[in-house]
Backbone of each chain as ProteinMPNN parsed JSONL, in Angstrom:
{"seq_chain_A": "XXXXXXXXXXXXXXXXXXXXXXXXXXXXXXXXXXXXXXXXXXXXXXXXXXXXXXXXXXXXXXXXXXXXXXXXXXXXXXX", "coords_chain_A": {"N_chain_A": [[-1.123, -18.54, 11.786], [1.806, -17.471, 10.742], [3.749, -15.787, 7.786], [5.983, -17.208, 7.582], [5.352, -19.692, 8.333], [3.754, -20.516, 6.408], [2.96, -22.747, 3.1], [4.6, -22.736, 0.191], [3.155, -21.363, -2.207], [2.726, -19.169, -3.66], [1.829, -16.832, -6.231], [3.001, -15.409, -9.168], [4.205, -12.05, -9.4], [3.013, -10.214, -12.0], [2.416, -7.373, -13.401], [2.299, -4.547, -12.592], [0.165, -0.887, -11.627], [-0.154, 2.037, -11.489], [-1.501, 4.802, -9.945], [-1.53, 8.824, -9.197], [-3.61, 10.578, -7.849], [-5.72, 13.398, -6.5], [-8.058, 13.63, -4.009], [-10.796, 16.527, -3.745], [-13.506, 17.519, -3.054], [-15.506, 16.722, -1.157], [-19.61, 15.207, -0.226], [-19.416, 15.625, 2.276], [-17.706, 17.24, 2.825], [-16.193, 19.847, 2.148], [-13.802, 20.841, 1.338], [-11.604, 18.22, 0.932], [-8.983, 18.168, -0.246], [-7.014, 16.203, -0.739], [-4.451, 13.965, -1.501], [-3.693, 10.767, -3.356], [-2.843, 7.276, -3.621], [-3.537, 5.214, -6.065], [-3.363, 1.542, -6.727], [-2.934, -1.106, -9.364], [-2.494, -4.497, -9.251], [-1.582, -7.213, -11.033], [-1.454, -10.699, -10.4], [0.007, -14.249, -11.446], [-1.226, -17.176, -11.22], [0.589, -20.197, -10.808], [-0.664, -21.909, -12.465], [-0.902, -20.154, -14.733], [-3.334, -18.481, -14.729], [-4.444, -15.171, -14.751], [-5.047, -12.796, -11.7], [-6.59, -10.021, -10.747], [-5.421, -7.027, -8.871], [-6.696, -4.765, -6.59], [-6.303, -1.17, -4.91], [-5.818, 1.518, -2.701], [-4.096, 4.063, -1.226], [-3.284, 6.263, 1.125], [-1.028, 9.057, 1.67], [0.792, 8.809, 3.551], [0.034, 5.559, 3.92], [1.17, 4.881, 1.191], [3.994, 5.676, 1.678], [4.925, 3.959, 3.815], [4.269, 1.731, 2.438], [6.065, 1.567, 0.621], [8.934, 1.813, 1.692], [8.756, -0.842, 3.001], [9.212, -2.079, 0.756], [11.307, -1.317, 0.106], [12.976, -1.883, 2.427], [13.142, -4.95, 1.598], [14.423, -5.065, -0.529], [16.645, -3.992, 0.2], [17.53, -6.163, 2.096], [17.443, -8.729, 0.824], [20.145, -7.884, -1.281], [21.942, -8.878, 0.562], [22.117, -11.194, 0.408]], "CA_chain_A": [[-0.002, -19.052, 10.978], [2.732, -16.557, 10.507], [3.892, -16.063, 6.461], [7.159, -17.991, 7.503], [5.067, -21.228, 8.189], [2.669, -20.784, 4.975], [3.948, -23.535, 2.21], [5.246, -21.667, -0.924], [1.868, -21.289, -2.989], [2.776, -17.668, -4.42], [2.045, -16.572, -7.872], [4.25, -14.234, -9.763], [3.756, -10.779, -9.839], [3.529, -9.748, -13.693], [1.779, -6.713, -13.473], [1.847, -3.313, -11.253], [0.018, 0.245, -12.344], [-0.243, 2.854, -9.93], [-1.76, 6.695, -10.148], [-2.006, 9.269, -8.247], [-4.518, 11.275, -7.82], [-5.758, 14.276, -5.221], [-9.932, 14.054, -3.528], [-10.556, 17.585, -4.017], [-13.716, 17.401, -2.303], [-16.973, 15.501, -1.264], [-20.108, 16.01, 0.289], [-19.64, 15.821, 3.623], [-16.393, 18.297, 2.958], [-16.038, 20.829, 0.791], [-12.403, 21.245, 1.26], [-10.547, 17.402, 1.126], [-7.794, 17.808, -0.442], [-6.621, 14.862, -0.387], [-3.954, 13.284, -2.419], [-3.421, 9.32, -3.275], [-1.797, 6.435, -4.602], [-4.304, 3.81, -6.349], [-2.351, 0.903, -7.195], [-3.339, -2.615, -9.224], [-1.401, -5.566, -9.518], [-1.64, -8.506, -11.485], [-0.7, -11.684, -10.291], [0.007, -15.308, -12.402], [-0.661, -18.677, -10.444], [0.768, -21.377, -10.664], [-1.202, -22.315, -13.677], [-1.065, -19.05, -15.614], [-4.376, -17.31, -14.012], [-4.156, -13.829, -14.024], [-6.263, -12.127, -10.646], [-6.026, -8.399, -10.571], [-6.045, -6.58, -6.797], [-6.556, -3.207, -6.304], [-6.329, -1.013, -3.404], [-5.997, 3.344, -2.427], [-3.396, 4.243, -0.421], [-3.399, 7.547, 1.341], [0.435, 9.243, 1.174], [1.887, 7.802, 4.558], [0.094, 4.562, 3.729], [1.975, 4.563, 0.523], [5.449, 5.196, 2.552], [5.042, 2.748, 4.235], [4.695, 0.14, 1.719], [7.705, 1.718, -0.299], [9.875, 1.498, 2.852], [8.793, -2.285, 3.137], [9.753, -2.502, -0.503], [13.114, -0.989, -0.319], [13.786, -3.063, 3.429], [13.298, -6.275, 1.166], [15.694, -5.148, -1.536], [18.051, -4.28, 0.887], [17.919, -7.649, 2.619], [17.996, -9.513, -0.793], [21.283, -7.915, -1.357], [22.764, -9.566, 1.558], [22.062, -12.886, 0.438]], "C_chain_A": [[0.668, -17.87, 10.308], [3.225, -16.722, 8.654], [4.902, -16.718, 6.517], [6.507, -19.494, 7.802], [4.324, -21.579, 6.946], [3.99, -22.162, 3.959], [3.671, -22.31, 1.082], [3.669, -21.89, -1.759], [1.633, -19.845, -3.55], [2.995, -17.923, -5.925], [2.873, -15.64, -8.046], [3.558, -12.85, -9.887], [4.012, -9.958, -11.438], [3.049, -8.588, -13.974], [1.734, -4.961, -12.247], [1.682, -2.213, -12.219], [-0.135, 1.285, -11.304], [-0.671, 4.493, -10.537], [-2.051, 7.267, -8.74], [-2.72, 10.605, -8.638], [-5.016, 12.13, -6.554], [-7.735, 14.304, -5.133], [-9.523, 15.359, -3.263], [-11.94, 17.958, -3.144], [-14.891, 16.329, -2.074], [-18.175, 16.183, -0.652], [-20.443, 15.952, 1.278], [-18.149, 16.759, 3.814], [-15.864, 18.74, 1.867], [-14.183, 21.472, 0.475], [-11.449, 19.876, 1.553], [-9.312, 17.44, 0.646], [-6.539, 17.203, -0.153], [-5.794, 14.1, -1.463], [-3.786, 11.342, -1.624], [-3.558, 8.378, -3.516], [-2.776, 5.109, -4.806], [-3.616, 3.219, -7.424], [-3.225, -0.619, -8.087], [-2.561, -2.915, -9.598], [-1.813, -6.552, -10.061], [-1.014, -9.762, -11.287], [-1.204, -13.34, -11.117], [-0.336, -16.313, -11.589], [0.144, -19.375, -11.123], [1.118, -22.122, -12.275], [-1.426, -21.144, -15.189], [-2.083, -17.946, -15.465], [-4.35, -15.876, -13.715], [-5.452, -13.486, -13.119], [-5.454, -11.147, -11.046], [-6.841, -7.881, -8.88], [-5.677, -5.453, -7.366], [-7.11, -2.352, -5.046], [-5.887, 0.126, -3.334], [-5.022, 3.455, -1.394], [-3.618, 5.622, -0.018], [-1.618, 7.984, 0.984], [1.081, 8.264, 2.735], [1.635, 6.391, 4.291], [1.226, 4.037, 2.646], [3.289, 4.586, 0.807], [5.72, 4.406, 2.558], [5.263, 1.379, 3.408], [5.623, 0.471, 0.743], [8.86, 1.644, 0.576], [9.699, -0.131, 2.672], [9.333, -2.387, 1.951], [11.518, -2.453, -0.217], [13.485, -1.919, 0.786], [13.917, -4.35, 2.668], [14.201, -5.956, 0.178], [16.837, -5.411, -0.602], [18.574, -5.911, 1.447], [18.095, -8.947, 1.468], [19.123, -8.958, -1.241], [22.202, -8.626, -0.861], [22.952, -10.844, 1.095], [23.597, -13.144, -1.038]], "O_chain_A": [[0.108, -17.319, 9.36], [3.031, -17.848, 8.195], [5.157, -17.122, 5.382], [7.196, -20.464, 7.485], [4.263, -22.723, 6.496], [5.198, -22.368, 4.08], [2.887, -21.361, 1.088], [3.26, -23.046, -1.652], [0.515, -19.424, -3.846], [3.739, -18.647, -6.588], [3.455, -15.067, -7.125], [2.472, -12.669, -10.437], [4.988, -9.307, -11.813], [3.177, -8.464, -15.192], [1.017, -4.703, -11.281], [2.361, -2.106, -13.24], [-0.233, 0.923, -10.131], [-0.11, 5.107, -11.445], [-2.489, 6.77, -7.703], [-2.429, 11.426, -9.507], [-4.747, 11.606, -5.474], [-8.492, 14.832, -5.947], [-8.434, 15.645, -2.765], [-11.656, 18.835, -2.328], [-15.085, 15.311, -2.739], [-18.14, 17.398, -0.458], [-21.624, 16.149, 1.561], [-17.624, 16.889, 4.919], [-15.267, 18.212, 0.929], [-13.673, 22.244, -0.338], [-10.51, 20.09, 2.319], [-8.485, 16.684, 1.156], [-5.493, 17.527, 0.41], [-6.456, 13.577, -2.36], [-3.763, 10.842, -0.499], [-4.744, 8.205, -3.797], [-2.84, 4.179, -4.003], [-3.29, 3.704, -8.508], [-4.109, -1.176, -7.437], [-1.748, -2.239, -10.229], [-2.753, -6.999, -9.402], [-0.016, -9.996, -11.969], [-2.377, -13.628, -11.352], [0.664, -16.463, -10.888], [0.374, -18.977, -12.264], [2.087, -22.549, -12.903], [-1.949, -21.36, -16.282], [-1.92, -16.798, -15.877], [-4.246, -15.435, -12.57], [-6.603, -13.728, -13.483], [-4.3, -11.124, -11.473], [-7.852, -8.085, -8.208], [-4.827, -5.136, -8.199], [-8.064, -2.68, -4.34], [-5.085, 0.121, -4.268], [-5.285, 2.682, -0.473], [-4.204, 6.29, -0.87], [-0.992, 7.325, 0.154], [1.708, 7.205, 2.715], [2.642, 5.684, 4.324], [2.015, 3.126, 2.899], [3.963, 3.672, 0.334], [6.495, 3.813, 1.808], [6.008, 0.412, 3.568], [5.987, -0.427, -0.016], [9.903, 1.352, -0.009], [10.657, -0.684, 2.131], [10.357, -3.051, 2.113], [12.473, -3.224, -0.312], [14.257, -2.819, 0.454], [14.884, -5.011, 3.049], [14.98, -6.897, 0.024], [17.62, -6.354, -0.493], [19.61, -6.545, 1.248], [18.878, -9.896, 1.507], [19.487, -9.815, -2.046], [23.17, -9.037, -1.501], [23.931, -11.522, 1.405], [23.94, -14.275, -1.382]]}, "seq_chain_B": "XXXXXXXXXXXXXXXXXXXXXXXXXXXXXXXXXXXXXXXXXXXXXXXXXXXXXXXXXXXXXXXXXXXXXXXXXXXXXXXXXXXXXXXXXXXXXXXXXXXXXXXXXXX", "coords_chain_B": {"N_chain_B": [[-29.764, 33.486, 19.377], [-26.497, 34.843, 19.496], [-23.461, 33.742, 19.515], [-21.342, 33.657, 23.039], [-18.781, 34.967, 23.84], [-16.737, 33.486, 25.105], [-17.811, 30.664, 24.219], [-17.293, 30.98, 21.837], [-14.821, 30.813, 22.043], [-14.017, 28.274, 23.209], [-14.85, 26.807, 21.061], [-12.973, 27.501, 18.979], [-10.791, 26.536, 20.455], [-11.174, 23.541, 20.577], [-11.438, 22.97, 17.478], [-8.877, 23.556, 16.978], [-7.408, 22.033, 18.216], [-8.349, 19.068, 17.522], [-8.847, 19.237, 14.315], [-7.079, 18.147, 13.001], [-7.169, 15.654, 12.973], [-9.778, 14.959, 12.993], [-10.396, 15.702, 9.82], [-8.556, 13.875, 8.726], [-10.074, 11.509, 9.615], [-12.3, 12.432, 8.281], [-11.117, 12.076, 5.178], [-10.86, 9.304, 5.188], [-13.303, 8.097, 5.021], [-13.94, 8.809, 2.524], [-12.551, 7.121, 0.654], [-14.217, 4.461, -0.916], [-12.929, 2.534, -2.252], [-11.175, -0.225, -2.139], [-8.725, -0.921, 0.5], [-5.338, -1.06, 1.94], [-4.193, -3.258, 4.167], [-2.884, -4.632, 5.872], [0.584, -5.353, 5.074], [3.285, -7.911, 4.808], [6.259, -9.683, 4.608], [8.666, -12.355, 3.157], [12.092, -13.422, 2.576], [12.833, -15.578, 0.595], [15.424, -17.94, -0.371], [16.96, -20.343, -2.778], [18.549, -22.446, -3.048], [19.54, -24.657, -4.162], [19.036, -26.951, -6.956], [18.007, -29.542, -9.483], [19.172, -29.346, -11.753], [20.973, -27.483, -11.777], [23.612, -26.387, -9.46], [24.068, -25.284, -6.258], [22.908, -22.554, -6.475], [22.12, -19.809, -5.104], [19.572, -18.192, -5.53], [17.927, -15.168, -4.5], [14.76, -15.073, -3.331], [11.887, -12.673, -2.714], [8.763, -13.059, -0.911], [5.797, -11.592, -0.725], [2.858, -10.88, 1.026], [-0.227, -9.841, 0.826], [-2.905, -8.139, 2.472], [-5.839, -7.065, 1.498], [-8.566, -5.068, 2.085], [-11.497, -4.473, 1.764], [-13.908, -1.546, 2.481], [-16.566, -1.427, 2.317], [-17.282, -4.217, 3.15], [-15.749, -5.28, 5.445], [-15.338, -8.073, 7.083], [-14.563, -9.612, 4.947], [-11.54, -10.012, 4.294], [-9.387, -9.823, 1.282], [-6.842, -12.187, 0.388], [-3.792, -11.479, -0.726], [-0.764, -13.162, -2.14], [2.314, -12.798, -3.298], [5.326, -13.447, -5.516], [8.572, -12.305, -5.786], [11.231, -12.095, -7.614], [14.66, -10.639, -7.865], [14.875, -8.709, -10.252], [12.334, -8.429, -10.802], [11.734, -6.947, -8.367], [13.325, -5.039, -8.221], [12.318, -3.116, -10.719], [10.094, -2.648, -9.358], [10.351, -1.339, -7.3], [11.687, 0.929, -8.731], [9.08, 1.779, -9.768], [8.365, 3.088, -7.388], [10.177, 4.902, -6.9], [9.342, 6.855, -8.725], [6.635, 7.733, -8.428], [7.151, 8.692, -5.709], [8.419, 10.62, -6.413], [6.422, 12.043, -8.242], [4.37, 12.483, -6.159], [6.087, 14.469, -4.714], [6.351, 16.463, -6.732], [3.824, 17.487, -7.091], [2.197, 17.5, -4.618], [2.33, 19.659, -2.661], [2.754, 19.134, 0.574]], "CA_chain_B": [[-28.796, 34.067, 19.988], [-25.472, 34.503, 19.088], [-22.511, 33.312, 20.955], [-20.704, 34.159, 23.825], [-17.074, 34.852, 23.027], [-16.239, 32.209, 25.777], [-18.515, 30.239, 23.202], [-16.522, 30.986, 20.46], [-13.596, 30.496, 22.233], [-14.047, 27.136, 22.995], [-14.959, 26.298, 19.83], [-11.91, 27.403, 18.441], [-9.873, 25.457, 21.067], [-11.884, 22.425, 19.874], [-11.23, 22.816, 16.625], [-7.529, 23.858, 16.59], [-6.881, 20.588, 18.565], [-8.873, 18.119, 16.895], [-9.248, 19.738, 13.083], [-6.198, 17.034, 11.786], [-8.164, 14.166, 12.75], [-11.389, 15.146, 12.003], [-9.98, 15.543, 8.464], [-8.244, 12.846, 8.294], [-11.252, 10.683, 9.502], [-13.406, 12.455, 6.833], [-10.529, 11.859, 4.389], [-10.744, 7.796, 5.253], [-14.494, 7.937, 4.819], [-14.264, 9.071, 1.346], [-11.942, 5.885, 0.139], [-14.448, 3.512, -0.753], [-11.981, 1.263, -2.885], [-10.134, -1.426, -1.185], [-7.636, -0.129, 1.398], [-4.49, -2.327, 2.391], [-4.328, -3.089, 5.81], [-1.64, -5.216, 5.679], [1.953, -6.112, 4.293], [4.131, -8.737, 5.216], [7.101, -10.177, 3.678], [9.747, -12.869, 3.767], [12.828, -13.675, 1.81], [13.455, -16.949, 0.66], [17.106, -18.759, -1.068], [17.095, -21.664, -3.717], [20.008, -23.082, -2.731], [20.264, -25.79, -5.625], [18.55, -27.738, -8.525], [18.246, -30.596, -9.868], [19.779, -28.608, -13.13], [21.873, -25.926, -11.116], [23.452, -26.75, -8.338], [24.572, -23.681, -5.732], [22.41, -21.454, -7.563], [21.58, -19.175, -4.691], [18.727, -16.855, -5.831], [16.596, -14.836, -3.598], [13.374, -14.326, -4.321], [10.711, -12.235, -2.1], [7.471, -13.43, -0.913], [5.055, -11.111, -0.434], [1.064, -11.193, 1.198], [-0.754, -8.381, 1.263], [-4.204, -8.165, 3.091], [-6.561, -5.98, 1.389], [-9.96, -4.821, 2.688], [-12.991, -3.67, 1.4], [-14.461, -0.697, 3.361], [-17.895, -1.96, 2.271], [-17.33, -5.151, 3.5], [-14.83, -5.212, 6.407], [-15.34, -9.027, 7.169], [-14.062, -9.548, 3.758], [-10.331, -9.601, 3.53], [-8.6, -10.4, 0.282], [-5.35, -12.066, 0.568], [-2.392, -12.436, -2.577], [0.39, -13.53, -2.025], [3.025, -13.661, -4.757], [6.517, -14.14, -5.416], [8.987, -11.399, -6.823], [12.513, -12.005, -8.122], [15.208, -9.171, -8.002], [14.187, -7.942, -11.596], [11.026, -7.778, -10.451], [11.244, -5.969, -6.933], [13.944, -3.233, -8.79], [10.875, -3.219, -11.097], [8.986, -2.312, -7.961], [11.272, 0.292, -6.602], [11.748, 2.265, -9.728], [7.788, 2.336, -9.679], [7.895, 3.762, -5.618], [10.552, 6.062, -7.028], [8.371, 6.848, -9.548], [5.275, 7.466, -7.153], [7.312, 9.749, -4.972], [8.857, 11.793, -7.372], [5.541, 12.768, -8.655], [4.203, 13.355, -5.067], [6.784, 15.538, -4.081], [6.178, 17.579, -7.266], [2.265, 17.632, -7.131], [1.786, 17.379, -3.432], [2.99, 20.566, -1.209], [1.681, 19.183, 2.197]], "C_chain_B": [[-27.461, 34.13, 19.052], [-24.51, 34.046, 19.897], [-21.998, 34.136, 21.499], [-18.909, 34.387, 23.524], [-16.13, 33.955, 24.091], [-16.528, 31.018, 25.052], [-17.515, 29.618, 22.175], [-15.157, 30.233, 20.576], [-12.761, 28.963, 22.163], [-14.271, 26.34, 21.933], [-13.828, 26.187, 18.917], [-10.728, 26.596, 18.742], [-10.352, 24.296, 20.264], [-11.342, 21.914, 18.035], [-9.995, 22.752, 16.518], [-7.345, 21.741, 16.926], [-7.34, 19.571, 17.902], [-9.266, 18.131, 15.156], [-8.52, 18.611, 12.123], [-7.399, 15.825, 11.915], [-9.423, 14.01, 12.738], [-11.44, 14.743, 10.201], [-9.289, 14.06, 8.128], [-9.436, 11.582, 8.424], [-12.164, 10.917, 8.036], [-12.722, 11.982, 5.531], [-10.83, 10.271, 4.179], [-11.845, 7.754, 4.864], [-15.072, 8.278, 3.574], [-13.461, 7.862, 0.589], [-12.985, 4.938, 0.105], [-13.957, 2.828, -2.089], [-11.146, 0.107, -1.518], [-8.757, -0.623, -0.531], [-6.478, -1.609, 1.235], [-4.379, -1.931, 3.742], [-3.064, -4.144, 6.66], [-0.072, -5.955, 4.656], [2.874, -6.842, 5.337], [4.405, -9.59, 4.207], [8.363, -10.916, 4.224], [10.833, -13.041, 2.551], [13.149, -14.993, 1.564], [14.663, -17.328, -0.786], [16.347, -19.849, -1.394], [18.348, -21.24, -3.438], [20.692, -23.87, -3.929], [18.985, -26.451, -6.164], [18.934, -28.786, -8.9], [19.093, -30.368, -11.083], [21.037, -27.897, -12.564], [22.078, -26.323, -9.989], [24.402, -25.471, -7.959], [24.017, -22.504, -6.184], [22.194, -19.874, -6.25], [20.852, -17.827, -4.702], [17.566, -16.747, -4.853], [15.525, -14.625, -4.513], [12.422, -14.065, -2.842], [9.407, -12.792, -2.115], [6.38, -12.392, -0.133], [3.564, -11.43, -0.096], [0.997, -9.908, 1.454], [-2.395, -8.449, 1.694], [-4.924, -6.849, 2.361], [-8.18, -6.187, 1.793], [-10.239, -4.117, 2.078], [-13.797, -2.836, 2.696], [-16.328, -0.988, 3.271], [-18.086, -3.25, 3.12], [-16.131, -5.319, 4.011], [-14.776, -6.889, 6.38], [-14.338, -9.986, 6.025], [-12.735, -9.651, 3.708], [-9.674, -10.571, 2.692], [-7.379, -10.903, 0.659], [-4.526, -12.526, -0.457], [-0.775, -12.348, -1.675], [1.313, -13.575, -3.264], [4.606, -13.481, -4.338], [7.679, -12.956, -6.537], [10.541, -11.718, -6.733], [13.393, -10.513, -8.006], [15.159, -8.105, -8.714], [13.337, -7.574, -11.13], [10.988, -6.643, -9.154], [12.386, -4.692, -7.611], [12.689, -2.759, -9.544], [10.018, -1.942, -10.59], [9.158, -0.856, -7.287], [11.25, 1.502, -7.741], [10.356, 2.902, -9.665], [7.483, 3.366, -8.112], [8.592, 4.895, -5.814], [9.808, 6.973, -7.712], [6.951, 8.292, -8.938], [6.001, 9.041, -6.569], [7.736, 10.937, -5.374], [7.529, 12.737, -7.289], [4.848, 13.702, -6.765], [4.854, 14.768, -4.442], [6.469, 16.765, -4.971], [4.889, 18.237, -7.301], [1.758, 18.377, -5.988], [2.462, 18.344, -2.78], [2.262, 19.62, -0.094], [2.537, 19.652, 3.261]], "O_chain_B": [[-27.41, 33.518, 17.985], [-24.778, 33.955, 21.095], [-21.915, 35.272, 21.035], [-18.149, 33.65, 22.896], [-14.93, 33.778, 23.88], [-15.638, 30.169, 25.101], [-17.127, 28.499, 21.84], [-14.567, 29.473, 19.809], [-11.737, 28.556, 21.614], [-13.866, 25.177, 21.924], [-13.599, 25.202, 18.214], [-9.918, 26.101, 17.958], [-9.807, 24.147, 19.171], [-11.005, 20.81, 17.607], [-9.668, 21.764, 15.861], [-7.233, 20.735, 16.225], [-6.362, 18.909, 17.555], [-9.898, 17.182, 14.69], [-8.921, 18.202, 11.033], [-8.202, 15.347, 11.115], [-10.05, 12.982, 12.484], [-12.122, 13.942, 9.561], [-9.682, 13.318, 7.228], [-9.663, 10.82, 7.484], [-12.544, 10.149, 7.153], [-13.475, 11.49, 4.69], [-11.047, 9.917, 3.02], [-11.725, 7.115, 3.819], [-16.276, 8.178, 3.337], [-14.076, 7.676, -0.461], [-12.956, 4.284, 1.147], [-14.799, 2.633, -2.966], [-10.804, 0.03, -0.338], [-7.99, 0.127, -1.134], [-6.657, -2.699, 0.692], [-4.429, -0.839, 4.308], [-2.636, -4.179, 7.813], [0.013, -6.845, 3.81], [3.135, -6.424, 6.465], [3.693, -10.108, 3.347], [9.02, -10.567, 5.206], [10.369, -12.762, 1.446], [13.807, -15.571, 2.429], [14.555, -16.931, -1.946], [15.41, -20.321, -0.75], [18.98, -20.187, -3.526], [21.808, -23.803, -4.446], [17.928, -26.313, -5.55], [20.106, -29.132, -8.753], [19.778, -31.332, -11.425], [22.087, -27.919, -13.206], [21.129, -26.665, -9.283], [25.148, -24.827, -8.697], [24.689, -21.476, -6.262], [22.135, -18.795, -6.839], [21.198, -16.761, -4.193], [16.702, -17.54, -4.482], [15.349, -14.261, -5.676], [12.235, -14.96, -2.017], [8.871, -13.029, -3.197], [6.227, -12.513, 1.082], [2.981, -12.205, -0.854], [1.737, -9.107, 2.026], [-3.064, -9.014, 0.828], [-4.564, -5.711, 2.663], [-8.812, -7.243, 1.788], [-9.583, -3.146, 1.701], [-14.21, -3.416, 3.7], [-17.122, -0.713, 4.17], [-19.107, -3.303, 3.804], [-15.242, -5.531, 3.186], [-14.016, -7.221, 5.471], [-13.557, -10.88, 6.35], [-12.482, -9.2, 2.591], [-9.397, -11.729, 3.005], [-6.685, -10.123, 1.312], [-4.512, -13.646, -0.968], [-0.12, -11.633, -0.917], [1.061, -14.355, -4.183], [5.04, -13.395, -3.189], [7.565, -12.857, -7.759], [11.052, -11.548, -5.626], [12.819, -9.425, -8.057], [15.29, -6.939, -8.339], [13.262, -6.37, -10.886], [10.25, -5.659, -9.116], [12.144, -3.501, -7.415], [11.985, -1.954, -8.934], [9.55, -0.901, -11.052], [8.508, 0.136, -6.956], [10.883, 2.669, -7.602], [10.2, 4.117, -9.551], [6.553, 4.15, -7.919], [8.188, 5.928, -5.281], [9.641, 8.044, -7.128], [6.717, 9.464, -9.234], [5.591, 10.167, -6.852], [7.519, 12.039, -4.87], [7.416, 13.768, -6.626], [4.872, 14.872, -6.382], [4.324, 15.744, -3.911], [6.311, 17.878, -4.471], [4.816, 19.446, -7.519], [1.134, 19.437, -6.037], [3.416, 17.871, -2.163], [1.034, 19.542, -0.132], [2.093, 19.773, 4.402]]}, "name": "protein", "num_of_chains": 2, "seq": "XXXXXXXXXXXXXXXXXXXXXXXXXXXXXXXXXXXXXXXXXXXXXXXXXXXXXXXXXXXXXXXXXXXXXXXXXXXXXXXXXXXXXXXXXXXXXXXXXXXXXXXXXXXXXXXXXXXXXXXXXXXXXXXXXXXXXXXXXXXXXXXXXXXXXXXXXXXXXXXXXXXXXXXXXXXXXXXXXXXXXXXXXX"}
């Protein structure tokens, strides 16, 4: 079931925090340097419920979901 | 022994070619927080109201799939619902985000 057949059952998003941060290293590699983007969000149901999600992006992951962001602005302009 | 410098050589081939995604594997294998593994998003119009009629406001619906690297089987899913306030909101935060990357992050 594709998100265009789901029925509407979305909470509100009231909440986003985001850091970034660089793995510097570990110990299976003494050289990661590694930057990237840990994000949480808070969302409301329905009924007022706040859940909190959280989730690590690497840097292209995070692209990516700022590209999807901005394609949905853009297309919410249109309307 | 020590090596052969055909040895070596190959080793270095080896490495040159395969050194990104080695790293990047070891890089993934140090994330154990929740990854996202998916986004998908639709737009949906209110058309009218029992109050408002013609109102036509978009509003975004977002799901996002997140996974636990501990527990693959596992995936979270939220869904929510963001207004135009909210997704500029959203954007200023990605501008936000990249800004800092660009100034932090040579890669």
């Amino acid at each position: 079931m594709d998100l265009s057949e789901r029925g509407l059952t979305a909470g509100k998003l009231v909440d986003m925090k985001w850091k970034l941060g660089v793995a510097v290293c570990s110990d299976e590699c003494k050289s990661l340097n590694s930057p990237f983007v840990a994000m949480t969000l808070k969302v409301a149901d329905a009924s007022g419920k706040i859940s909190t999600h959280t989730f690590e992006l690497t840097i292209p992951q995070f692209q990516n979901f700022s590209e999807q962001m901005k394609d949905m602005a853009a297309r919410m302009e249109m309307i | 022994a020590a090596m052969t410098e055909e040895e070596a050589s190959a080793y270095r081939k080896f490495w040159k070619v395969h050194k990104n995604k080695i790293h990047d594997t070891l890089v993934s294998k140090t994330n154990w927080n929740n990854s996202l593994k998916k986004v998908s998003w639709r737009i949906d119009v209110k058309s009218q109201s029992k109050s408002a009629e013609n109102i036509n406001e978009p509003s975004a619906i977002v799901e996002l799939q997140i996974e636990n690297p501990e527990e693959s089987q596992k995936t979270e899913v939220v869904q929510f619902e963001m207004d135009e306030s909210r997704l500029a909101h959203v954007l200023q935060n990605m501008k936000d985000i990249e800004d800092q990357i660009v100034q932090y992050c040579q890669q």
